[in-house]
C-alpha positions in Angstrom: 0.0 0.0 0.0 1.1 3.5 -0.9 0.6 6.3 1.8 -1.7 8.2 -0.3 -3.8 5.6 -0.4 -4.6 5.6 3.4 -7.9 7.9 4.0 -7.7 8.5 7.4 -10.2 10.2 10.1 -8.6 11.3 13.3 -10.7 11.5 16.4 -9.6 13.7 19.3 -10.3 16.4 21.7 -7.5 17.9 24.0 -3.8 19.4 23.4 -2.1 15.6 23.9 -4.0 14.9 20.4 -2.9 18.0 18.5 0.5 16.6 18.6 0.0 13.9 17.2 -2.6 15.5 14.4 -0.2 18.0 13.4 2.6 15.1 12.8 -0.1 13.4 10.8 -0.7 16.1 8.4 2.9 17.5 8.4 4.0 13.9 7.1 1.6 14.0 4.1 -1.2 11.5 5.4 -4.6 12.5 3.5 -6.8 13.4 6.9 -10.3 13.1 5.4 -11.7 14.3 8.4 -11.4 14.9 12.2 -14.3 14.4 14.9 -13.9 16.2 18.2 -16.0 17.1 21.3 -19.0 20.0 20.9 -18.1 23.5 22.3 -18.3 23.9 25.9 -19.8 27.0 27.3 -16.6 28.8 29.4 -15.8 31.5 32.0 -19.0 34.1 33.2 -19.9 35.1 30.1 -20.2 31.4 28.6 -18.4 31.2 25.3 -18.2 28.4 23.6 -14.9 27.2 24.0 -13.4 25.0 21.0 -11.2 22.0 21.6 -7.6 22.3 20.7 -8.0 19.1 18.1 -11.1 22.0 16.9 -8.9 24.6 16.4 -6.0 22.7 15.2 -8.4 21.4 12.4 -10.1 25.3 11.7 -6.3 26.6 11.2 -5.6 23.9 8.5 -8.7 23.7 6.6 -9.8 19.8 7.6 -13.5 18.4 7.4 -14.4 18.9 10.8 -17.1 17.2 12.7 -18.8 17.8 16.3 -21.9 14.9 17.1 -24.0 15.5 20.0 -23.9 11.7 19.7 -22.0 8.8 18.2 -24.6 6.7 17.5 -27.0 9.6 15.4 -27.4 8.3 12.2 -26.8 11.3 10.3 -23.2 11.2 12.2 -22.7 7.6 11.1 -23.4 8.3 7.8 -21.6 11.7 7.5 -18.7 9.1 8.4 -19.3 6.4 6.3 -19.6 9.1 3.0 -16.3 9.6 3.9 -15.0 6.6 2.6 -12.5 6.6 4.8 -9.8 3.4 5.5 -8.5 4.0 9.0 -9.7 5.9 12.0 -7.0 7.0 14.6 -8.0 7.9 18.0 -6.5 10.0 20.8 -7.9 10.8 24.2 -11.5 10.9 22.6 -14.5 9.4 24.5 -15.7 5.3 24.0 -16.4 4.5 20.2 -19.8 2.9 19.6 -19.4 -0.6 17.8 -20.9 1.1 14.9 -18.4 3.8 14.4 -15.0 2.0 15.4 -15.6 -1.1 13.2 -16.4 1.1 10.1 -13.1 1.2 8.3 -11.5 -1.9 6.5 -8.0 -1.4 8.1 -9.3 -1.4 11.5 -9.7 1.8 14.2 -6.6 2.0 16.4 -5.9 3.8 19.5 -2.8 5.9 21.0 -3.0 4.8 24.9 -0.9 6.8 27.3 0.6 3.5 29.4 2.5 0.5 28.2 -1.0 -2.1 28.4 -2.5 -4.0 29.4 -1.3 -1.7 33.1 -3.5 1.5 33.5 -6.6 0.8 31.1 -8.8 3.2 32.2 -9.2 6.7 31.9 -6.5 8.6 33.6 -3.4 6.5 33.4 -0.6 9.0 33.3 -1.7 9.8 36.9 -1.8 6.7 38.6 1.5 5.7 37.1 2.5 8.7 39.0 0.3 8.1 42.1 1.9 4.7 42.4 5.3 5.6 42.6 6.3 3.8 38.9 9.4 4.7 37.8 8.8 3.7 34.1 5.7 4.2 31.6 5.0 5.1 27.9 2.5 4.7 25.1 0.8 2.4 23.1 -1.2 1.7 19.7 -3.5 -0.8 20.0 -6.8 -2.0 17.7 -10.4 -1.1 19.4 -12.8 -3.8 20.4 -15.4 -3.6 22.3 -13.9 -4.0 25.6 -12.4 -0.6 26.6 -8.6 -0.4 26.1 -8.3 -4.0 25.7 -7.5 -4.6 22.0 -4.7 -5.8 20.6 -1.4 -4.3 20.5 0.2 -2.9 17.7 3.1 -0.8 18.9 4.8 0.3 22.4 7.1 2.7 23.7 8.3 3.4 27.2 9.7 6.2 29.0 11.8 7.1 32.3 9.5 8.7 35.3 12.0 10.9 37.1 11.5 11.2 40.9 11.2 15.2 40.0 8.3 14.5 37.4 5.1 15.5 38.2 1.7 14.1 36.1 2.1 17.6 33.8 5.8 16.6 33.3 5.1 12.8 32.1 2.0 14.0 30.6 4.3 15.9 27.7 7.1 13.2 27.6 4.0 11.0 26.3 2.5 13.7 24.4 5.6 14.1 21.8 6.5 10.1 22.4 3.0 9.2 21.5 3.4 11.2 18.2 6.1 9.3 17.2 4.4 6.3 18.0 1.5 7.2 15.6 3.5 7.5 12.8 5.6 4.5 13.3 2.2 2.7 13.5 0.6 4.5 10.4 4.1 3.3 8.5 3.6 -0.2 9.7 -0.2 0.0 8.5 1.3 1.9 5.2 3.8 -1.6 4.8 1.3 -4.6 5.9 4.1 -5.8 8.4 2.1 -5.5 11.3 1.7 -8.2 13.9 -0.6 -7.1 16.5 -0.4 -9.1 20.0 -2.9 -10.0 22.6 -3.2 -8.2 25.6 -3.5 -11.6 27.3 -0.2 -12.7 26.7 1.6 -9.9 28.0 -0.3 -10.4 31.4 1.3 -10.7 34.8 1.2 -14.9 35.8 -0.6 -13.8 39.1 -1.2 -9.9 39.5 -3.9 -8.5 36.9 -3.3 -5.1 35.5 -2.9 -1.9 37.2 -6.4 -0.2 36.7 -6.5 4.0 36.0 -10.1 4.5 37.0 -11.4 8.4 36.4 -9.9 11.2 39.0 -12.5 12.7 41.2 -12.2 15.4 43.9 -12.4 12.7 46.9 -8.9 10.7 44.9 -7.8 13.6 45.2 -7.6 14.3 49.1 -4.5 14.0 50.8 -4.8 11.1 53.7 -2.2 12.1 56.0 -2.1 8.8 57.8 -0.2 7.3 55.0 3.4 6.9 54.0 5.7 9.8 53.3 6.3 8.4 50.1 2.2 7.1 49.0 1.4 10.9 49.9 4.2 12.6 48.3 3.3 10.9 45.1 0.1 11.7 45.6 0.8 15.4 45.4 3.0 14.6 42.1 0.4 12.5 40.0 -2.1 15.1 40.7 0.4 18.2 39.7 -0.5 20.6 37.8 -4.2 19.4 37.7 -6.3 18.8 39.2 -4.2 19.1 42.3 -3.9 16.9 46.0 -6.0 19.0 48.2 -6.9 19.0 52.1 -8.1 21.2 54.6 -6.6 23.2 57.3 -7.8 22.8 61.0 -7.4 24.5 64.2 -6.6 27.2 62.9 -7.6 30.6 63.9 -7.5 32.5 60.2 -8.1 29.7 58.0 -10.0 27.2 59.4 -11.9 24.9 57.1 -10.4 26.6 53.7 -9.2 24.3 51.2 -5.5 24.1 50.6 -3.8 22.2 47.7 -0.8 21.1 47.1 1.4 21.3 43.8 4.9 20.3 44.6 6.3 19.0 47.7 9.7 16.8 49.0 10.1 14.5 51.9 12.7 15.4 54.4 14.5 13.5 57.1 12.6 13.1 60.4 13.2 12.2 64.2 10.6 12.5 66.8 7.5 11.9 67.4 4.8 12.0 64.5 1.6 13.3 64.4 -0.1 12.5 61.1 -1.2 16.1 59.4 0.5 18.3 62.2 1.7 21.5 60.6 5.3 22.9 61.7 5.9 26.3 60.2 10.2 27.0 60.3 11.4 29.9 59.0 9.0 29.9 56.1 9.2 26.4 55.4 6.1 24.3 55.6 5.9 20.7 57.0 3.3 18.2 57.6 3.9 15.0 59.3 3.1 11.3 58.0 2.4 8.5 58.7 6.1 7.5 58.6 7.9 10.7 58.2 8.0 14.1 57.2 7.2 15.9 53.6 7.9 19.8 52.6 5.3 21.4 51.1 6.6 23.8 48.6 3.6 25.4 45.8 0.2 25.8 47.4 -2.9 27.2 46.6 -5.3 28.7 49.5 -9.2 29.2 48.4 -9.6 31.9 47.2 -6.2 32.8 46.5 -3.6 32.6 43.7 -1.0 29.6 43.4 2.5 30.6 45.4 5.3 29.1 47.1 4.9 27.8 50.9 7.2 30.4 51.8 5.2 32.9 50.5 1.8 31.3 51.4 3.1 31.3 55.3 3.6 35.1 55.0 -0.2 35.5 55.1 -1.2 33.1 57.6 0.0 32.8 61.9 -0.2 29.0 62.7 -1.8 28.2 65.7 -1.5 24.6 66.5 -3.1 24.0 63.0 -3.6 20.5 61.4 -4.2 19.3 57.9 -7.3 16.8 57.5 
């Protein structure tokens, strides 16, 4: 097969797609069309906000397309007039049957964790949450099990004890490009040799799930280890951020505080989990097990800043984080 002969429609919504879109189009695949998310209304006046894959696709002049609904048979057969070959997906929402199994060459999917660990919809932060030190990408074929088709391609990359979810976010964002194309040049050849999810499976331990991030995930549970809450605060970094509350405190009480960046520090004494100690504007909570620094925060109500800053603003008295 030629690469001109590929007719490709990309499906997409955020920034972590555009990447891989723009690679797409720079490289001369024909992009027959691109589906994304409808406008969201945004900020007080309610503007529809587009979708970066949206805006991407308005500044190049591609066939755009925004269903209400996957399964509305005008969509389907906007699609199928298409007569499209391949659909490529990234960080869109689940594909009805009827639209992934359309194409002849298949409908595969750029997955931001080396499957089958992390299927699910947030895995870049639980490889985070969970202390992993490696993770990556992979293109797999859609079935109708979520995120449990077979695998085409994978890459994997280093998770620095520095990195934070934004920071592994774009390491997957540019290696996830390259993994598109390698893919689309392996579809392009008809070498591919896709492989089962099932035999890459761990003998006892199933795979690592990435279920959705809600607020309560997000609540920092000061009982735990150093290092479980530390990481906490890094697979949540920059959004949408570990959170708690302050307590006993006489000008903050019961305000929300999160928590962007943090270390742990050496520790002897006694411990009393989510006792603050302010020190010459540094700002430590204790553990279960030890000691972290809190370094960026974010009061309600108030801008993001550094701890040192934050503590500026606010007299401790025997305050607690819960």
């Amino acid at each position: 097969m030629k690469k001109e002969d590929l007719r490709i429609i990309f499906l997409g919504t955020p920034e972590f797609a555009v990447t891989s879109l723009d690679r797409i189009v720079k490289e001369g695949y024909n992009v027959v069309g691109v589906v994304t998310m409808p406008d969201k209304p945004a900020g007080r006046g309610h503007h529809n906000l587009h979708s970066p894959v949206k805006t991407y696709a308005l500044e190049h002049g591609l066939n755009l397309m925004q269903p209400v609904r996957l399964k509305d048979e005008q969509f389907v057969e906007s699609l199928r007039a298409l007569n499209a070959n391949l659909f490529v997906v990234i960080a869109f929402r689940m594909l009805p049957e009827v639209v992934w199994s359309m194409p002849e060459l298949g409908t595969f999917n750029l997955h931001a964790s080396l499957l089958p660990d992390y299927r699910g919809a947030a895995p870049i932060n639980w490889a985070v949450i969970n202390g992993e030190t490696e993770t990556g990408v992979t293109t797999f074929f859609l079935k109708h099990e979520i995120d449990t088709g077979d695998i085409i391609r994978q890459e994997s990359v280093e998770i620095l004890p520095t990195d934070n979810v934004g920071d592994v976010h774009d390491k997957l964002m540019y290696l996830g490009a390259d993994l598109t194309l390698d893919t689309l040049a392996h579809i392009v050849e008809g070498d591919l040799a896709p492989v089962a999810q099932e035999c890459l499976m761990k003998p006892v331990a199933g795979p690592k799930p990435a279920p959705k991030i809600f607020k309560d995930t997000c609540h920092v549970d000061w009982n735990r280890p150093a290092e479980a809450v530390h990481n906490l605060i890094r697979g949540l970094s920059p959004y949408p951020a570990a959170w708690s509350e302050i307590a006993d405190n006489s000008l903050a009480t019961g305000k929300q505080l999160k928590i962007f960046a943090s270390e742990i520090v050496p520790h002897a004494g006694n411990l009393m989990p989510g006792k603050v100690t302010a020190d010459d504007g540094r700002f430590f909570v204790d553990c279960a097990d030890g000691r972290i620094e809190l370094l960026e925060v974010q009061i309600q109500g108030k801008r993001r800043m550094s701890a040192s800053e934050f503590l500026r603003g606010v007299k401790f008295d025997d305050a607690k984080l819960v």
